[in-house]
N, C-alpha and C positions, 0 to 999 in steps of 0.2 A: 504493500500500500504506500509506504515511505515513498519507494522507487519510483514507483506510478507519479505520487505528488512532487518527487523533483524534478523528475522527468517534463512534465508539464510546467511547473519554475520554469526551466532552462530553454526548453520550447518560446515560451513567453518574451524572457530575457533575449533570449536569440531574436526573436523576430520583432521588438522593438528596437534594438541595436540596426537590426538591417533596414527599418526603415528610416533610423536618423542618419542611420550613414550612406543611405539610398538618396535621401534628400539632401543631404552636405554635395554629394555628387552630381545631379542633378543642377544644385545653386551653383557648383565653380563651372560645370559644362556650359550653362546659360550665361558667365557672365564669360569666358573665354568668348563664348558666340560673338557676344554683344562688342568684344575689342576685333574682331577679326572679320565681323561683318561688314564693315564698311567697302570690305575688299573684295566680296563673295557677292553672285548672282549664283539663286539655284532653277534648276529645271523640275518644275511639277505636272504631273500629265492624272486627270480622274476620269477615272473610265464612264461613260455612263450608269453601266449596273455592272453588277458581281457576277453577269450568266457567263456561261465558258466563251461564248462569241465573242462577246464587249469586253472581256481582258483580252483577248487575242487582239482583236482591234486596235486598245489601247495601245499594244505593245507595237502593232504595226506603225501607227501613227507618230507612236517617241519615236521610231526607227529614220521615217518619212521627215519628220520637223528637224529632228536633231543632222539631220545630213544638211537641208535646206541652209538651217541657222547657220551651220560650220561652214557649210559653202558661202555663204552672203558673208562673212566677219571675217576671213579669211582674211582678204584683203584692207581691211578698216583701217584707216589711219588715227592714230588717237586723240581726242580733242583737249588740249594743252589746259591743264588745271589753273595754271599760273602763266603768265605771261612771260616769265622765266625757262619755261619749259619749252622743248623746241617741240610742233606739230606734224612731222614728217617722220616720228619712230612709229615702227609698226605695233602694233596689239601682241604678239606674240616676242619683240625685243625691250619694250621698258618695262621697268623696274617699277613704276606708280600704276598697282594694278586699280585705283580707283579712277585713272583718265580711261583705262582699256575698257573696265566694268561700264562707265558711263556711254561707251561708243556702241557696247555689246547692246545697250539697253531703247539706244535712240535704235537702232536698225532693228529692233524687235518692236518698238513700235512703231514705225515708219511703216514699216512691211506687215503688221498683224493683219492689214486685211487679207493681202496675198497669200499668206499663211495657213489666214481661218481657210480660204477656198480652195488651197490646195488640199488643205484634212478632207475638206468636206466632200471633195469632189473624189477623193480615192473612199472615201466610206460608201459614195453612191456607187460608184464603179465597184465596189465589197460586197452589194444588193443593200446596204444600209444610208438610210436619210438621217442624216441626224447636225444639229446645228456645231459648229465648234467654236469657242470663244479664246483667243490666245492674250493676255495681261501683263502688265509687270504689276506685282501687289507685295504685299509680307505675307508671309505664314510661317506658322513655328512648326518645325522639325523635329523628328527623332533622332540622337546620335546614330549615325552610320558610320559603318567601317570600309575603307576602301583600300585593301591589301595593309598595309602596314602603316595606313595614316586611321586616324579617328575623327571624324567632324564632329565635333560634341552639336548638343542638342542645344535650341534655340531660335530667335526669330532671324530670318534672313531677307533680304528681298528675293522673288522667282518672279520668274517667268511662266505662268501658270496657264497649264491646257486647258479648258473643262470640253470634253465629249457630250453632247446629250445633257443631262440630267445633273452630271457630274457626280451621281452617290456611290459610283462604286469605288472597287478599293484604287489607291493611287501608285502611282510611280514617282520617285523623283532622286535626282544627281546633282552634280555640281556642275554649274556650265560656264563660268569661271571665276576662276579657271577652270581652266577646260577637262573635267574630271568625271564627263559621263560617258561611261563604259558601259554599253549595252550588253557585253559578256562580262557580269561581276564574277568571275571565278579563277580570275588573276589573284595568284599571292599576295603578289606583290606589284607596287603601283607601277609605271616604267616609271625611269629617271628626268624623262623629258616635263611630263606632270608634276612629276613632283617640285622641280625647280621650277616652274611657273607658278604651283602653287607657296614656293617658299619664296617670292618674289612680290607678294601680294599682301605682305604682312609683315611687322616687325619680327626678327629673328627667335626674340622670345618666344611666340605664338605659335611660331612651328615647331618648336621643338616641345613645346605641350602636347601640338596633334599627335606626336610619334613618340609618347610615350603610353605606354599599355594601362589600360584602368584596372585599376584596381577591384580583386575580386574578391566574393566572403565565401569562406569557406564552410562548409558544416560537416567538419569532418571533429569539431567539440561532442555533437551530439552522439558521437560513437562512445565518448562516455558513459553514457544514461545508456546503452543498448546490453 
């Protein structure tokens, strides 16, 4: 009986331990966001519904915009924050990822209409009608991991898809830098990403993404067993 009631103690103790130290985690992931966001555009795509079709679609359609986008920005020149700053480096050579971030954001809305009626027109060509709205907005995120970097959780700005309806489940990457991999089953990030993404950010900031979170372990509770 003793056993049973410490057993249930430490049960207890255990798992209010891991929700303060769930939520300590959660408070430095959100404010890490909040110093690194300024530098980051993410990409969000919501499927109309959850049925097996409308995620296939989904995923067709991140395929379709995300090609589009990387092809139009390709060539962007970046729009000089300061006057100091010269306007003839490319998006992909300077070091101020918030002049590239701002040139990413003008050619997404410039072109959303283009955008919406290329989605919409390959969903009709699918046998599917369905409206698509392309944005720049906020939304807050989940930490993702992308090979050996971490994006801790928080608000960012995206560039947000809605399909249809937009309730079903979502998709979403980093688009820059340019960190969406439609095959996430890379270890590890390539090197060319990564140094863009560490180029976007005080040197501090990155070397937080690339360190591992911290995990709790329950292997105490092998005690009580």
């Amino acid at each position: 009986m003793k056993r049973s009631i410490w057993l249930v103690f430490g049960v207890a103790c255990f798992l209010t331990a891991a929700l303060l130290f769930s939520a300590s985690l959660r408070s430095r992931d959100e404010q890490l966001a909040a110093e690194i966001a300024p530098g980051i555009l993410r990409f969000h795509i919501l499927a109309d519904s959850n049925r097996k079709e409308d995620q296939e679609l989904k995923l067709k359609v991140r395929s379709l915009l995300l090609d589009q986008i990387n092809a139009g920005i390709a060539g962007l020149k970046q729009a000089p924050s300061s006057p100091e700053k010269p306007s003839d480096s490319t998006l992909e050579e300077s070091p101020d990822s918030g002049a590239g971030k701002a040139a990413v954001i003008r050619y997404i809305r410039e072109n959303a209409p283009a955008l919406e009626s290329l989605a919409e027109q390959f969903l009709l060509d699918s046998g599917c009608s369905r409206p698509v709205k392309i944005e720049v907005t906020e939304d807050y995120f989940p930490t993702k991991y992308y090979g050996d970097i971490r994006m801790p959780c928080g608000v960012y700005q995206a560039a947000r898809v809605t399909i249809g309806s937009g309730k079903g489940h979502n998709w979403w990457c980093v688009l820059y830098p340019r960190l969406c991999f439609v095959n996430e089953s890379w270890a590890v990030m390539p090197q060319s990403s990564k140094n863009e993404l560490r180029r976007s950010m005080p040197e501090k900031d990155f070397q937080a993404l690339l360190r591992p979170q911290p995990r709790i372990s329950l292997k105490f509770l092998e005690f009580f067993s």
